[in-house]
N, C-alpha and C positions, 0 to 999 in steps of 0.2 A: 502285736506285742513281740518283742524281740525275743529271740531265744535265750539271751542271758540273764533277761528280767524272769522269762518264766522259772528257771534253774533255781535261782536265787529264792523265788516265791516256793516254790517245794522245800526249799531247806529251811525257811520258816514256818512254812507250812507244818513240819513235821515238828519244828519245838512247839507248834501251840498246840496241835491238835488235843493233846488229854487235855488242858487250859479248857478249850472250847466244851470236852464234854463233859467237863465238872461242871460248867455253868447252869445246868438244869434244874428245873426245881422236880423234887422227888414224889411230891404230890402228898408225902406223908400227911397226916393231920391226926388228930384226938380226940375225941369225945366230950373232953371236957374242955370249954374254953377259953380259959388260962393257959392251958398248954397247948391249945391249936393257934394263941395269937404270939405266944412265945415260939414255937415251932416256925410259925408266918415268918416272924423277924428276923429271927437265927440263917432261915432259907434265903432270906433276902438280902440278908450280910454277907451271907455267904457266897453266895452270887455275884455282890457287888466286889466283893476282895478278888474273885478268880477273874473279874472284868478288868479291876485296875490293874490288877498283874500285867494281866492278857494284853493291856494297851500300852505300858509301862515299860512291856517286855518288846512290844511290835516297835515301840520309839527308838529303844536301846540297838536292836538288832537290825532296823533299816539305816542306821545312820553311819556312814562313811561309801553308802550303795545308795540312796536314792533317798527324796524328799517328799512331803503328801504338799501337793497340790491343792492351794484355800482357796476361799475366798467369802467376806462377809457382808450378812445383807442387814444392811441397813435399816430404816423407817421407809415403807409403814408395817408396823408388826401384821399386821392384816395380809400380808404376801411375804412370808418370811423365808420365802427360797427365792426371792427374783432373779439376787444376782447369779443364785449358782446356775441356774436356769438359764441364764445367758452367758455361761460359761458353755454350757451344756450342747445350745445351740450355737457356737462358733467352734468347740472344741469338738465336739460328737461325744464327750462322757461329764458326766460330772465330779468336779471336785469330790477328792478324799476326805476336805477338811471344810465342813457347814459350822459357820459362825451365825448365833445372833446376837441379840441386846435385849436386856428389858427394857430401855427407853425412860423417858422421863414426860414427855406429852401428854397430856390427858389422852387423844385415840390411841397412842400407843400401848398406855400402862391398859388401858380397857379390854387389848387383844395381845395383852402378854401370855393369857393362856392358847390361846391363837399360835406363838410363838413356841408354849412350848409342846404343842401338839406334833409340832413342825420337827424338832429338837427330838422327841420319842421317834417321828417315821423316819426321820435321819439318821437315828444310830441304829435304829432297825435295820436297815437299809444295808447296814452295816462302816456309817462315815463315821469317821473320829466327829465328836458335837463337842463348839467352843459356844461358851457363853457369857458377854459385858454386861454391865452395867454402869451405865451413864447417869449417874445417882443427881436427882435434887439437891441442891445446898438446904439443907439439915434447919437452918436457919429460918429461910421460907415457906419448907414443905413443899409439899408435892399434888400435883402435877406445876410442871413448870418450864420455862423457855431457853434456848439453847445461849443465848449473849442479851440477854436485855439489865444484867446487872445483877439478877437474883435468883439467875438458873445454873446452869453447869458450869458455865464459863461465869463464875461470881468467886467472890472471898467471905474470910471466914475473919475477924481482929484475932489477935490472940488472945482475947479475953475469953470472945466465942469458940473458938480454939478449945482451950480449958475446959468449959462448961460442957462440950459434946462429950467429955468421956464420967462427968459427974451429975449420977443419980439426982434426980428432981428439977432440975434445970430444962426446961424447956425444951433447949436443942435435941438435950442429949434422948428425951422422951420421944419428941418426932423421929429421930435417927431410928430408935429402936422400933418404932410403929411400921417405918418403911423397911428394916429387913425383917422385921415380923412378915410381911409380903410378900418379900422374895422369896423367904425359908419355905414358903405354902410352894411354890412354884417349884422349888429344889427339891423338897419333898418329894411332888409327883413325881418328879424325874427317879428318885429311889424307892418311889414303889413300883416302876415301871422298870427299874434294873436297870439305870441308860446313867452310865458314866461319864460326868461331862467335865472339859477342862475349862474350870472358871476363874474370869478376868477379871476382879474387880477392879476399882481404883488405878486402869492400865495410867501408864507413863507419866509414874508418879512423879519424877522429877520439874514435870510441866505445869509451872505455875499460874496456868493460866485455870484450870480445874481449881476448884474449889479445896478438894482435897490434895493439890498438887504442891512441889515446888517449895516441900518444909522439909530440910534436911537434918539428920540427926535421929536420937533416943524417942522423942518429945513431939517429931514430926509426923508424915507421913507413912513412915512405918511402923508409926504406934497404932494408927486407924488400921490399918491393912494386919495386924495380926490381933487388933481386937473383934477388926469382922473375923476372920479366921477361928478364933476359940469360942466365938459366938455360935458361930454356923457347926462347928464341928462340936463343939461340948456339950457346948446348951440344947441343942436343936438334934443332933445327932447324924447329921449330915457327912456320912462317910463314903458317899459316891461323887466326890467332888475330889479333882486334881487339880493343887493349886497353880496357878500361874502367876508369876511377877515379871512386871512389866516396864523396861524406861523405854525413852523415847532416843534418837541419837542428834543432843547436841553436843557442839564443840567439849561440854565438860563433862560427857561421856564416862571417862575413864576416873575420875571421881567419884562421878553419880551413882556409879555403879558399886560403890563400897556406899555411899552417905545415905541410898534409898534401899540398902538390902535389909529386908526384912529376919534375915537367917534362914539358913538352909530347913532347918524343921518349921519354918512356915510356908514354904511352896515347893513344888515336884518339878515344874517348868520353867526357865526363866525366859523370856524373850525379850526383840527390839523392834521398834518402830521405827521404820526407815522413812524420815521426807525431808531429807537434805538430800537433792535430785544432783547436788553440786558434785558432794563427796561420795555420793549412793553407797554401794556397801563395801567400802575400803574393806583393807585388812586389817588396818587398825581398830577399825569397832567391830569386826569378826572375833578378832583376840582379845577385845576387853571381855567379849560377853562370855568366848571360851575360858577366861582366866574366870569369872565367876559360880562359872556353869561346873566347874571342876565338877564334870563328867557325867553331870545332870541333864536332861534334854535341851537342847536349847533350839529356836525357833523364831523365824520372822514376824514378828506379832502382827506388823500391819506393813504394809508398801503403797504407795499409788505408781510407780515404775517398778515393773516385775523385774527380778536376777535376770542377770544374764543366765548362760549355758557358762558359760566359762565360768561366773561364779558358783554357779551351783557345782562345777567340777573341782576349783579349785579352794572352795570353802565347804570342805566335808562335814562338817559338824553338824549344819544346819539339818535339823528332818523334818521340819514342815515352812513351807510360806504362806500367809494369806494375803491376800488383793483384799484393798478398799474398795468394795461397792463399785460405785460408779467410776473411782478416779481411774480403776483398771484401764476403761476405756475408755476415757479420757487420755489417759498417759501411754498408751501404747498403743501402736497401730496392731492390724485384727491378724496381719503373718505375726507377729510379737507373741501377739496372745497365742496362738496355734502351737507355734513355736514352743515356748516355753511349756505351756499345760501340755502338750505333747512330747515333750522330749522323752527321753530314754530314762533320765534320771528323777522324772518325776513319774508319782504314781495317782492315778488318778482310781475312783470309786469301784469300778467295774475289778481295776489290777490288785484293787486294797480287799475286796471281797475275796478274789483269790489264792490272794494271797495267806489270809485266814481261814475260809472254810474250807480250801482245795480239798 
C-alpha cells in the first residue's frame, strides 16, 4: 500500500473513529420485559443510524481520492462469495464491495438464507454489503425462470399494471406475499446490525424486466417507491440504503429525469454500464453527476472494468462492481490485477483500515 493511500486512511480514520465506538451495544437491559425488548430496539436503532452515518460518511469522504473495488455473485445462492473469491485469488485481497441477489429460482429462493448468512460475514468482515433482487412477475408467482415468457424477462398489460398496486386483486396479493419474504430476510440483517445497500428493481429504465421501461408518475417509479414505504414504514426496515438504478442507453440523459424516483426515495444512485461501444463516456459520467447533485453515485454493474484513466478522470464515482462471471470474461487477468490493484481503488484489507485503524 502506497504511502498516500495510507495518509489519506488515518485522516478518515480519525473522523470515524467515535462513529465506530458508539456502535456498541451497552448491554443495558430490565427486569421487566416491555422494557428490555423496548430497550433491545432503541439499541439496535441506534446502532443501525451510527452504521449508516458511518458508511454515508466513508462514501462522501473517499470520493474524489479513491473508489471501493466490487464485484457481484451471482447464482447459485448456495456459494454466495464465488466471485469475490476469484477476485481474491487473482487479485491477492478481496473486494471492498460483496454484492448478492435474492434470486428467483426455486434452489435459489431455498438458500437465500444461505445468502444472507454470507451478507452478515461480509459486513462483519467489515465490506460494504449490496443486495438485488431479481423479483418474479407478480403475475405468475414465484419461483420462476429467467426468459421463458413469465419469469424476470416477462411483461405486465397495463390492466395488470393497475391491479398490482390495488388491494384484493390477485397480483397485487402475490406481490405483497413475496416481499413479505424478503422483509424476513432484511430483518435479520437488522437484528444482526449489518447495513446494507439495496437494489431493487435495478435498471428501471429496461424494459425488458417486468417491472422495467414505464416511464412517468404511473410507471416504474410508482413500484420502486411503494416497495420503499413498504419496507421502511410498514415493516420498519431502517438499515437499508436506498439505491436507484438505470442502465446506460442512448436515452440516458432523459431516463435519468423520467425514472427518478426523488431524491427522499434513495441515498445512492448508480449506472449500469454494457454499451462496451461508448463504455463510460463523459457524457453518462455527467448525466448521473447532474442527478446525483452530490449524492453518492457509483457503477452499479460493468462487464469491462474502468479504465485507470477513468477512474482518475471521473472522480465522482466511489464504488464499481463487476458482473460475476463477464469480469472474466471481458477482461484479460493483467486488467483485472490492474484495475483491483491500482492506487485508486480500495480494496477489503485498505477499507478495514481505513475504518478501524
Amino acid at each position: 500500500m502506497v504511502k498516500g493511500k495510507l495518509y489519506y486512511q488515518g485522516l478518515v480514520a480519525a473522523a470515524l473513529i467515535s462513529l465506530s465506538a458508539c456502535g456498541g451495544d451497552n448491554g443495558s437491559t430490565s427486569k421487566q420485559g416491555d422494557s428490555t425488548i423496548t430497550q433491545t430496539v432503541d439499541s439496535i436503532s441506534g446502532t443501525i443510524e451510527v452504521e449508516k452515518t458511518r458508511i454515508l460518511k466513508l462514501l462522501s469522504d473517499i470520493k474524489s481520492n479513491y473508489v471501493l473495488g466490487g464485484i457481484h455473485n451471482r447464482e447459485p445462492n448456495s456459494n454466495p462469495a464465488q466471485w469475490t473469491d476469484a477476485v481474491q485469488k487473482v487479485v491477492g485481497d478481496y473486494p471492498a464491495l460483496w454484492s448478492g441477489d435474492f434470486l428467483f429460482q426455486k434452489e435459489n429462493i431455498e438458500h437465500r438464507e444461505t445468502m444472507i448468512n454470507e451478507a452478515i460475514k461480509q459486513f462483519k468482515n467489515g465490506a460494504i454489503v449490496n443486495i438485488m433482487w431479481h423479483a418474479c412477475n407478480p403475475a405468475n408467482g414465484q419461483p420462476c425462470a429467467w426468459d421463458d415468457g413469465k419469469g424476470v424477462l416477462s411483461t405486465l398489460t397495463d390492466t395488470q399494471w393497475e391491479e398490482l398496486f390495488n388491494e384484493g386483486t390477485t397480483i397485487h396479493t402475490q406481490f405483497i406475499t413475496m416481499m413479505e419474504e424478503v422483509a424476513v430476510h432484511l430483518q435479520r440483517l437488522k437484528d444482526n446490525k449489518v447495513v446494507v445497500l439495496f437494489r431493487p428493481f435495478h435498471e428501471m429504465n429496461q424494459g425488458k424486466f417486468w417491472w422495467g421501461g414505464r416511464p412517468g408518475e404511473e410507471g416504474t417509479v410508482k413500484l420502486y417507491r411503494w416497495v420503499h414505504d413498504y419496507m421502511v414504514k410498514e415493516k420498519g426496515l431502517d438499515n437499508l440504503l436506498w439505491v436507484w438504478n438505470i442502465q446506460d442507453f442512448p436515452s440516458l440523459d432523459k431516463d435519468a429525469d423520467l425514472y427518478n424516483p426523488g431524491d427522499r426515495y434513495w441515498d445512492i444512485v448508480s449506472l449500469d454500464v454494457y454499451d462496451d461501444g461508448s463504455g463510460f463516456s463523459n457524457e453518462k459520467y455527467e448525466t448521473i453527476k447532474r442527478v446525483a447533485n452530490g449524492k453518492p453515485m457509483g457503477i452499479g454493474e460493468c462487464q469491462k472494468l474502468p479504465s485507470l484513466a477513468v477512474l482518475q478522470e471521473q472522480k465522482d464515482w466511489i464504488f464499481f462492481m463487476g458482473w460475476s462471471e463477464l469480469v472474466f470474461e471481458h477482461n484479460s487477468i493483467e486488467t483485472i490485477k490492474e484495475v483491483y490493484g491500482s492506487d485508486r481503488v480500495l480494496l477489503l484489507k485498505e477499507l478495514n483500515s481505513t475504518i478501524f485503524k
